[in-house]
N, C-alpha and C positions, 0 to 999 in steps of 0.2 A: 708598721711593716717590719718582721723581723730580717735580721741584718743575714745575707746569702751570699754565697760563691757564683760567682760569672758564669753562665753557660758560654764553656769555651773547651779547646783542644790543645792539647801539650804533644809536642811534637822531641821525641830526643833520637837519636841516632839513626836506630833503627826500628823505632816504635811510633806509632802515633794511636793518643789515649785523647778521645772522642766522645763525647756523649749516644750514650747505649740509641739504636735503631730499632726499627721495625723487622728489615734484614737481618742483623743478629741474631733472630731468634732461633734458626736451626742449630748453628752454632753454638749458642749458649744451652740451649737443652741437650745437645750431646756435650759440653763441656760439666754439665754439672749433673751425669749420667754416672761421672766416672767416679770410682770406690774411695779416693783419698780426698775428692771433693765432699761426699758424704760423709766421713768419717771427722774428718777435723771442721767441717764448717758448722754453720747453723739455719744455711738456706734452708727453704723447705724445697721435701722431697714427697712425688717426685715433681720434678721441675720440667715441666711439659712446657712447648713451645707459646702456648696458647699464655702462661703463666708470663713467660718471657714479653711477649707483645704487650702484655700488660703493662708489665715493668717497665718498656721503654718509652711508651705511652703515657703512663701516669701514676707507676707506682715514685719512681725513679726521680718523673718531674717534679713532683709535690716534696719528694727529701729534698731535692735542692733547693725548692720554694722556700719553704719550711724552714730554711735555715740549718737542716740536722746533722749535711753536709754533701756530697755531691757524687758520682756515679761513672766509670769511666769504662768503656768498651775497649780494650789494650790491642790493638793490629800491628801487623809488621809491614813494614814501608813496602818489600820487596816485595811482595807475595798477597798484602791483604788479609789473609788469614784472622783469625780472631787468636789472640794469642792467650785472653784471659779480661779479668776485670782485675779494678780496683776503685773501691769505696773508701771515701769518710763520713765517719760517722760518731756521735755524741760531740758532735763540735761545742765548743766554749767559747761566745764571741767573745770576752768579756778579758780571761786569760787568754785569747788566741791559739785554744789549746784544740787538737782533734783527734781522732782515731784512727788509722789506715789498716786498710784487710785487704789484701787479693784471695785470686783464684789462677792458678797458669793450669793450660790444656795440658793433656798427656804429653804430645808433640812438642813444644816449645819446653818441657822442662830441661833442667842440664846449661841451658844455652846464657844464663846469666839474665835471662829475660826479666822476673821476679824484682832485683835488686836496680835493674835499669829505670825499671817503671815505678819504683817508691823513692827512687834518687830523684828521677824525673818530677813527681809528685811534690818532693821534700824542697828542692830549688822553687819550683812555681810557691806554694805556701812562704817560704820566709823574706822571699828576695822580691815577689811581686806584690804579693797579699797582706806582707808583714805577719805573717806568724811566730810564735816563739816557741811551739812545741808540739811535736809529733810522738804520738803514742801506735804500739804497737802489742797487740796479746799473742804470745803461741803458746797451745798445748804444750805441757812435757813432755808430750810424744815425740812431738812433731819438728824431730829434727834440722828438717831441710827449710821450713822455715825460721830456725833458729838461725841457721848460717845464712839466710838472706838476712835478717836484721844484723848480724854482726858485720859481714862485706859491706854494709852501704853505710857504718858508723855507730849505729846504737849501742845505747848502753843500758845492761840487764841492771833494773834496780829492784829487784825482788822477785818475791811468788806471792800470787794469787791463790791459797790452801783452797782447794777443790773448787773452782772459781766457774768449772766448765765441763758442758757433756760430750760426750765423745761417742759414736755411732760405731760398734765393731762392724768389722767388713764381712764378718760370717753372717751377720743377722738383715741383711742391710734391706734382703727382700720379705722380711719374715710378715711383713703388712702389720704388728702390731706398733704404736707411735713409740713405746718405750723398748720394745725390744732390743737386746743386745747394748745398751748405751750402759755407760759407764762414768762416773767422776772423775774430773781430773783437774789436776794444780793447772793456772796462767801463768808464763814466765810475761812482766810485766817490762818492757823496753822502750826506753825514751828518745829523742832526737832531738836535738837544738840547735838553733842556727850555727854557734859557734862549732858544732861537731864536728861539721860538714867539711872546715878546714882540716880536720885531719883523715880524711876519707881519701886516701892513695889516690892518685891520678890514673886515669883511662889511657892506654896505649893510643887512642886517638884522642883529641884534644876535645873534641866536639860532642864524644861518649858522655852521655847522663846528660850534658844541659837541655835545657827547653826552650821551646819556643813557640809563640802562644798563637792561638789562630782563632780568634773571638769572632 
């Protein structure tokens, strides 16, 4: 049996990252409706509801089964809301190595939400799971994900030369598969247990850690 991640919920301040529902499914189809979700990711489009139940059903369970890595529906304590996802993915049991990608709604951007939930993420992997490394790709474009990997610690150890496709936002309804897409460099960012120490402290003390609800 290959070696897998816990079906479990990370809870940090004001987030709680859950394994994906059946109920998520409006939410995440409007959430991955929006033009910077198309544009930098590699879901497929378009991402209808119907796609989503899937997902939460059995596309979702079989990557965690499977070992590939695990699937997180990101909500806000307060409110509920679906704030976004975050996946791993190309897990290494071997190096204890894996890959982290979100997606944050329109609404919750701005808010630090992004950097809360791969802190939150980065704590569970090293300190529960014993990991020793977190990888992260962003487009060259795609600035705002650059500064969430730098706020939460990482460090840029290269480019990936044309590594990735990128979706322009003019083409995005044109219905042909390759329309408007474009090549673009990966900036390639690591994480390591030891980082973590140097990642500035939270105005509140309890901000970014986790806590696990199996």
């Amino acid at each position: 049996m290959a070696a897998s991640f816990p079906e479990t919920a990370i809870s940090t301040e004001r987030l709680l990252l859950r394994p994906l529902e059946v109920g998520d499914a409006p939410a995440l189809a409007e959430l991955m409706a929006d033009e910077l979700v198309h544009a930098w990711t590699d879901l497929p489009q378009p991402f209808t509801e119907d796609l989503a139940v899937r997902w939460a059903t059995a596309l979702a369970p079989a990557h965690r089964a499977e070992g590939h890595g695990i699937v997180f529906t990101v909500t806000e304590h307060l409110t509920q809301r679906v704030v976004g996802l975050v996946e791993l993915r190309h897990t290494d049991w071997r190096l204890r190595a894996t890959e982290i990608c979100y997606v944050t709604a329109p609404w919750a951007r701005g808010e630090g939400y992004a950097g809360e939930a791969v802190l939150g993420v980065a704590q569970w992997l090293f300190e529960d799971r014993g990991f020793q490394r977190l990888e992260m790709r962003t487009a060259a474009g795609n600035t705002a994900a650059q500064q969430v990997a730098q706020k939460v610690g990482c460090i840029s150890e290269g480019v990936l030369r044309s590594a990735w496709i990128v979706r322009e936002r003019e083409f995005l309804t044109a219905g042909a598969d390759d329309a408007g897409e474009s090549r673009s460099d990966l900036i390639l960012w690591s994480l390591l247990p030891e980082d973590m120490e140097e990642v500035p402290p939270a105005p509140d003390p309890r901000a970014g850690r986790y806590v696990l609800r199996d």
